[in-house]
Every structure is written in C-alpha cells, then in structure tokens.
C-alpha positions in Angstrom: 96.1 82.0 98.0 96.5 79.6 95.1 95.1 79.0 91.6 91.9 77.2 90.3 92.8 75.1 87.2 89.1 74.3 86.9 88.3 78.1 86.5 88.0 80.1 82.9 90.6 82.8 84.2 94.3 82.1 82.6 96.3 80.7 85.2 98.8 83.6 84.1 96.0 86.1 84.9 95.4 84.2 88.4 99.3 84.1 89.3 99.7 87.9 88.1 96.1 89.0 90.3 97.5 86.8 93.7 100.8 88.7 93.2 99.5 91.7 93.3 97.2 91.5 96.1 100.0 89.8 97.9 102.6 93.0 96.9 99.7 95.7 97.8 98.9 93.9 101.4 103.0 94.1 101.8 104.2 90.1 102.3 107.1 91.1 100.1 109.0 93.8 101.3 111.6 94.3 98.6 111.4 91.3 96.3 109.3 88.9 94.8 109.9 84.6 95.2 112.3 83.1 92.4 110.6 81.7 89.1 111.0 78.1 90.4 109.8 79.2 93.7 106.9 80.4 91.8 106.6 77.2 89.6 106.4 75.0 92.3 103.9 77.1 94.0 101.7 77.4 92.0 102.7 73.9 90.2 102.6 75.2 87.0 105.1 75.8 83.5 107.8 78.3 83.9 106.3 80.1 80.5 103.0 80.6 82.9 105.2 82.1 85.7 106.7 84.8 83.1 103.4 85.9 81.5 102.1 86.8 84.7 105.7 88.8 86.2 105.9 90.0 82.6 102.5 91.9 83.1 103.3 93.0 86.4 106.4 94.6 85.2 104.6 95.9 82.2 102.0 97.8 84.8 105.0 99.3 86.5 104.5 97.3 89.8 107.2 94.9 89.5 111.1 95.4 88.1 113.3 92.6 86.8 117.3 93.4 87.6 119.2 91.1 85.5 120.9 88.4 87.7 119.7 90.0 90.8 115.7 89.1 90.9 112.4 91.0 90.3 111.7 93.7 92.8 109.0 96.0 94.1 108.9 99.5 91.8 106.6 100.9 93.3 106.9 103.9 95.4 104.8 104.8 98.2 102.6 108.8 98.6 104.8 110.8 100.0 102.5 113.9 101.8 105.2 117.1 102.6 104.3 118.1 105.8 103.5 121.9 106.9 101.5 122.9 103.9 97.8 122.6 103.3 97.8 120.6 99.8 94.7 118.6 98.6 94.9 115.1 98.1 94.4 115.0 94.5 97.3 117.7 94.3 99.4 115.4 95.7 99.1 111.8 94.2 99.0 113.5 90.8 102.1 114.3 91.7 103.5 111.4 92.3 102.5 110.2 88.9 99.6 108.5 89.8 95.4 108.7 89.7 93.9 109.9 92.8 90.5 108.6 93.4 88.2 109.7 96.8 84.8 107.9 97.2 82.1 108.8 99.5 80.8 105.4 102.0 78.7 107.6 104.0 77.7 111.5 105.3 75.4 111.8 107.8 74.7 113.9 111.6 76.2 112.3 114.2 76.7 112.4 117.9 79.6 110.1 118.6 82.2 109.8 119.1 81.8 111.7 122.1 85.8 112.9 122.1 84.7 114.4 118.2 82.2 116.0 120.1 83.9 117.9 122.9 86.7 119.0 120.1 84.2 120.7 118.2 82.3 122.0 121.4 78.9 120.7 120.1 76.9 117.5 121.1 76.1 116.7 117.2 78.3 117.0 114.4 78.5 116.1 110.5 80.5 113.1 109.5 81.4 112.5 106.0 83.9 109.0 105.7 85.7 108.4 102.7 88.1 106.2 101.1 91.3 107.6 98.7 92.6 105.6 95.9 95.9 105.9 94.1 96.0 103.6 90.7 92.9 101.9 91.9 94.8 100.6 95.7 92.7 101.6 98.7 95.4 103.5 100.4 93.5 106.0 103.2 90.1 106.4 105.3 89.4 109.6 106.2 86.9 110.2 108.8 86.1 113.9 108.2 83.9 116.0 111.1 82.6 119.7 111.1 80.2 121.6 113.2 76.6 120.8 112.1 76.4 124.0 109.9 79.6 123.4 107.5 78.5 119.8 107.5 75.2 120.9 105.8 76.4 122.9 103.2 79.2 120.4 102.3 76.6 117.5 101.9 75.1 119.7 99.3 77.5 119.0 96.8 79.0 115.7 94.9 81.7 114.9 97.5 83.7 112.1 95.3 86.9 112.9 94.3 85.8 116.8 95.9 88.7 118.4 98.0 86.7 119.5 101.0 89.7 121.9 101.6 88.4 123.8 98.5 84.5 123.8 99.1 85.3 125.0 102.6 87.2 128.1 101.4 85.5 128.7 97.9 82.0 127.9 98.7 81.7 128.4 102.1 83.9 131.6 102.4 85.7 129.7 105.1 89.5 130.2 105.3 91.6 127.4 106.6 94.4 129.4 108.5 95.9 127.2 111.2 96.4 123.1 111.6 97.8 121.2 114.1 98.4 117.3 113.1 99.5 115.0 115.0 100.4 111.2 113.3 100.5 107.8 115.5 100.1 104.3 114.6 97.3 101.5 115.5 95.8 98.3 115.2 92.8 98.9 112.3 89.3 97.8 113.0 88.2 94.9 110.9 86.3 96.5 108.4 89.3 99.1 107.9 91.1 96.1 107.0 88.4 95.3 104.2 88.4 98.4 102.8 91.8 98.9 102.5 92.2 95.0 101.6 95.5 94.5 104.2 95.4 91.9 106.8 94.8 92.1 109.9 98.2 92.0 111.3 99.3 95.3 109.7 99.4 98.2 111.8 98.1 101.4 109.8 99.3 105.6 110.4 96.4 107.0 112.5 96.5 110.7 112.1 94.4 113.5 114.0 94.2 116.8 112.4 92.6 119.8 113.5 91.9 122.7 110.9 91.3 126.3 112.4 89.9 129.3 110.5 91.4 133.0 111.3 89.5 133.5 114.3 90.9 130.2 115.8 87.5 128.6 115.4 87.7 124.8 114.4 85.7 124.5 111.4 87.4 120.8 111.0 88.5 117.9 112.8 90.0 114.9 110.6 91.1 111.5 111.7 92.5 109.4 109.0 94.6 105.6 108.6 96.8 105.3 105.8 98.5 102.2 104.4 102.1 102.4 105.9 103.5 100.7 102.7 101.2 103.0 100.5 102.1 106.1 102.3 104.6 108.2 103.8 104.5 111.9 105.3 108.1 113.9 104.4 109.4 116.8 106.7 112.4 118.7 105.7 114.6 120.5 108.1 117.2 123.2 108.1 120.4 123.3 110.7 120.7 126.9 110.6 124.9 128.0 110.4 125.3 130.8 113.1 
C-alpha cells in the first residue's frame, strides 16, 4: 500500500492508517520498519514519518524504546479456558471495547454436519462478527434447534450475549461444553470481514453447549484472528 499526494488526507494521516492496517493484518511481528526505512518508503520528510508513529503510539498501538525501535503494544484476547464467560465479559477485561454485530439470522438446513449434531434437518443460524477497539477479531457461526433459534431472533442480538438470553429468557441452563480448537485456511469473505490476507491461517473452534439433561441446545463454530486472540489454560502438577 502507498500514499496519494494528490489526495486531501494528510500524508501523516495516510502513513499512520497503512501502518495500522498493516500492524492489525500481522506483517510486523514485533516491530515496526526504521524512520528512514519509512521515509524512503513512503518518499516523504522525516517530520511526516513522526506525526504519523507519534499518533500510533499516542492510540496505544505502537511503543517507541529509546535506542532500540518502536514496537507492537498491543496485546492480543486472551479467553481462560473451562469457564463459560461472555465475550463482552472478557474483552472488557482486557481493557478494551467489545463490539458484536449481527450479518445475518435466519432457518437453515446446511450444513448438513450442523444438522446431524443437533439431530434435526433444519436449524437456526445467527452469524456474527466481534470487535475489540473497533479490529474485526472473531466470526461466530452460532446454531440451535429451530425452537431456541426463534425465540433468540426475537430480541436485538448486537452486542447481546446469547449465553445470557439462553439462560435468562429462555429458562435454559447451559451445564456442560465440550470445545475443541484447530486451525484453517479462512474462506475469502472471512478474510474481508476480518480484513487479514489471505495467507493467514485463522483458530477454527467447534463448541458444543449442553443443558442439564445432556440435550444440546447449542452448537458454535467460530475463527478468530490468531494475532488478535489467544485461549489460556492453567494447569496444576499436583505434589503427592
């Protein structure tokens, strides 16, 4: 990507929105390029450089260590494992603004695999993308037996935890989950949406939710940003 010195936007602004977009899809790892690296990149003045690093350090994304370099602050979510935590719950703590937004919810009778793991032939599907700080970080592909599916389409499910309606509205109790979390090659339009390219693999994660009777009331499939997200499992060694 490079600048447009014919365009109204600031060159600073430009070099400070490429950055960015070139931190979030993970081409630096660590560290941004050098100022003169930069300069003659972008073949403009050093001052233009600085204004645009400056403002990425002043939004928290970028760190300068004196006589080292400016490197990458920012942290990836971290999700705890064995625990059922909303995602709101969890970004917030991390500091940041979670933000879920519906792209569609509608009956459904594929995929056929969804189908046979809820033991019905149609099923309610309601897709979703999660935000932290405004990056697409997640797609959750959310399915539930036609019934549940109904009454959850019933209410505003932006920035809803589903986890919540479930047990509040729908006197469901989420009791048991097994999760199970992979990696793959993202679909084209996954790549869009969560604005990485196309040669980033992305944490594909299967999730069944079971109520008290053993009955699965939900069956998730999700893809996460592996450089936006991270799942955290503690263990004990036990001292006999």
């Amino acid at each position: 990507m490079e600048v447009d010195y014919k365009s109204h936007i600031p060159l600073h602004v430009q070099i400070r929105l490429i950055l960015e977009k070139e931190i979030m899809s993970g081409i630096y790892k660590e560290k941004i390029p050098g100022e003169l690296e930069l300069m003659n990149r972008f073949s403009v003045a050093r001052s233009t450089v600085r204004q645009a690093i400056r403002a990425l350090v002043d939004d928290g994304i970028l760190e300068k260590v004196h006589g080292k370099g400016t490197f990458i602050s920012f942290k990836p979510v971290e999700e705890w494992l064995g625990s059922f935590r909303t995602y709101s719950e969890i970004v917030n703590e991390m500091g940041m603004k979670p933000d879920i937004r519906v792209l569609t919810q509608h009956e459904t009778s594929s995929p056929k695999e969804v189908g046979r793991t809820l033991g019905a032939d149609n099923f309610y599907l309601i897709q979703r993308v999660r935000y932290a700080d405004e990056v697409p970080i997640g797609i959750e592909y959310n399915y539930y037996p036609l019934e549940i599916g109904y009454k959850l389409s019933q209410h505003n499910l932006n920035n809803a935890s589903t986890y919540n309606l479930l047990e509040n509205q729908s006197g469901l109790k989420l009791w048991e989950a097994k999760q199970i979390i992979t990696a793959r090659v993202p679909t084209q339009e996954e790549c869009e949406l969560l604005d990485i390219p196309n040669t980033m693999w992305v944490l594909f994660i299967e999730r069944i939710n079971n109520d008290q009777d053993g009955n699965t009331i939900e069956y998730e499939q999700s893809i996460y940003r592996p450089d936006m997200y991270a799942f955290v499992v503690s263990f004990d060694r036990k001292k006999i």
